[in-house]
C-alpha positions in Angstrom: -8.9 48.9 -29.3 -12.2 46.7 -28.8 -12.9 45.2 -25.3 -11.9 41.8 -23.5 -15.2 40.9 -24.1 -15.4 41.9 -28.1 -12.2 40.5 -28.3 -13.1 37.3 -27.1 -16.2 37.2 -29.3 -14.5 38.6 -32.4 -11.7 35.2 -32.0 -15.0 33.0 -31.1 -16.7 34.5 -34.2 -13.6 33.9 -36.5 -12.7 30.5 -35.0 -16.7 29.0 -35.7 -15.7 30.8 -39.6 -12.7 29.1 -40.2 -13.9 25.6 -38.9 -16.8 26.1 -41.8 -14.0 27.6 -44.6 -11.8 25.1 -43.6 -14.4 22.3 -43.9 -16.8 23.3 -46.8 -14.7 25.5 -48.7 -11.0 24.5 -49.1 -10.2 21.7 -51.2 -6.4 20.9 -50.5 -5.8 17.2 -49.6 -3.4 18.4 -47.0 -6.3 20.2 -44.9 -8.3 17.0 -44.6 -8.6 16.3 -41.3 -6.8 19.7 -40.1 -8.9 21.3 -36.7 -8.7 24.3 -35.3 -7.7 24.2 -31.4 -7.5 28.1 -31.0 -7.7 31.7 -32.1 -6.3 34.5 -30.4 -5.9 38.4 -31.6 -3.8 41.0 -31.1 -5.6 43.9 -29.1 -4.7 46.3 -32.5 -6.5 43.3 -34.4 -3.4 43.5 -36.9 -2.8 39.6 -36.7 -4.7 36.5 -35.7 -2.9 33.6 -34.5 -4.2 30.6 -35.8 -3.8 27.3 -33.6 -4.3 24.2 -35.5 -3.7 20.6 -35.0 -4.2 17.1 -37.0 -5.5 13.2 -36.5 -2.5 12.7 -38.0 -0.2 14.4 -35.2 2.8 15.9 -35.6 4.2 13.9 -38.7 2.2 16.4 -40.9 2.7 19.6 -38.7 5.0 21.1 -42.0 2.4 19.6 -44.7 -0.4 21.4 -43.0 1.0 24.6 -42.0 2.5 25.1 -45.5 -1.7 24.3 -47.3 -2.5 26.9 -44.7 0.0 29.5 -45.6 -0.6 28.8 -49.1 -4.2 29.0 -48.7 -4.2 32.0 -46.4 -5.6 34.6 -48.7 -8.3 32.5 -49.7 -9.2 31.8 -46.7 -8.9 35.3 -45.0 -10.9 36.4 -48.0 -14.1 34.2 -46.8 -13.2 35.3 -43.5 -13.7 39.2 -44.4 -17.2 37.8 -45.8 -18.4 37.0 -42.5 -16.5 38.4 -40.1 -17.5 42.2 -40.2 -14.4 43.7 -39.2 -13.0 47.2 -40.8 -9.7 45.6 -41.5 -9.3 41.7 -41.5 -6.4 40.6 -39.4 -3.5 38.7 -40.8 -3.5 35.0 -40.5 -0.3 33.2 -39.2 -0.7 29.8 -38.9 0.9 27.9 -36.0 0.7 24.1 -35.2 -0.5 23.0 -31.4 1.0 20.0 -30.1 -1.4 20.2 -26.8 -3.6 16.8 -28.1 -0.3 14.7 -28.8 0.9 16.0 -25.2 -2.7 14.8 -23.6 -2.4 11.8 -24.9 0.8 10.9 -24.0 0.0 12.5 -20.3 -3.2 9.9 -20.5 -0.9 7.0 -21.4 1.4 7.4 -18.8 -1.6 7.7 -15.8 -2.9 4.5 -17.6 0.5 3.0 -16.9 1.0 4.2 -13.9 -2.8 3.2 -13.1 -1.9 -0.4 -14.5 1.6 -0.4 -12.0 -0.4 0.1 -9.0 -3.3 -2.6 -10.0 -0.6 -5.5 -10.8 1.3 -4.9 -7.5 -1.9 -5.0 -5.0 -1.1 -0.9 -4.1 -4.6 0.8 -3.0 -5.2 3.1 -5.1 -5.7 7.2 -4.1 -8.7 7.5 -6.4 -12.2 7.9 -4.3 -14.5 5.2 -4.3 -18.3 6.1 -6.0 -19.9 3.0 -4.4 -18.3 4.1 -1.0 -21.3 6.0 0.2 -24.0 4.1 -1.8 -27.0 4.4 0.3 -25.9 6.3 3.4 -27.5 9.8 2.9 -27.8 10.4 6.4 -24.2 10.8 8.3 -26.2 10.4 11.9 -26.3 6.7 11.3 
């Protein structure tokens, strides 16, 4: 069993691979504008759990995993290229919702931002400008 640290590098290594196979390599419409959000082996290296996501969200979460999965022996063919491993982990494919969730998180501060403004309500946040010019506190 390698290391935390080989471990991390080996899923770092294979991450920066598949964002170039994925990229240069692949020519399925379906993978288009498909990133890679994360990569994370078992400590046996028998599997790699492939994050992905998608500008087009979640409506093509099924249309991307399946050009994956159909693409996954290609692709962990290029992989074993690279990657010097004695045995290349199996690829499963998994979709990450963790932008679409950001987002939404992001909208509802900016509403909740917006709330505050339109009712006069100071806000918590600090002010920058607050301090402007006053480096020395024995004013």
């Amino acid at each position: 069993m390698p290391s935390e640290i080989r471990l991390k590098r080996i899923q770092d290594q294979i991450k920066q691979v598949l964002i170039e196979i994925l990229d240069g390599k692949v020519n399925d419409p379906r993978l288009e504008q498909v990133y890679i959000t994360d990569v994370s082996i078992d400590r046996e290296l028998d599997f790699a759990n492939i994050y992905v996501s998608a500008l087009g969200g979640a409506d093509q979460a099924q249309e991307v995993l399946d050009g994956l999965q159909k693409a996954s022996g290609f692709i962990r063919y290029n992989l074993s290229q690279v990657v010097k491993l004695r045995v290349m982990p199996k690829l499963r494919f998994y979709w990450d919702d963790t932008p679409e969730r950001a987002e939404r998180i992001e909208a509802l501060f900016e509403v909740i931002r917006q709330e505050r403004e339109s009712s006069g309500e100071p806000s918590n946040e600090p002010d920058i400008n607050e301090h402007e010019g006053h480096d020395d506190i024995s004013d």
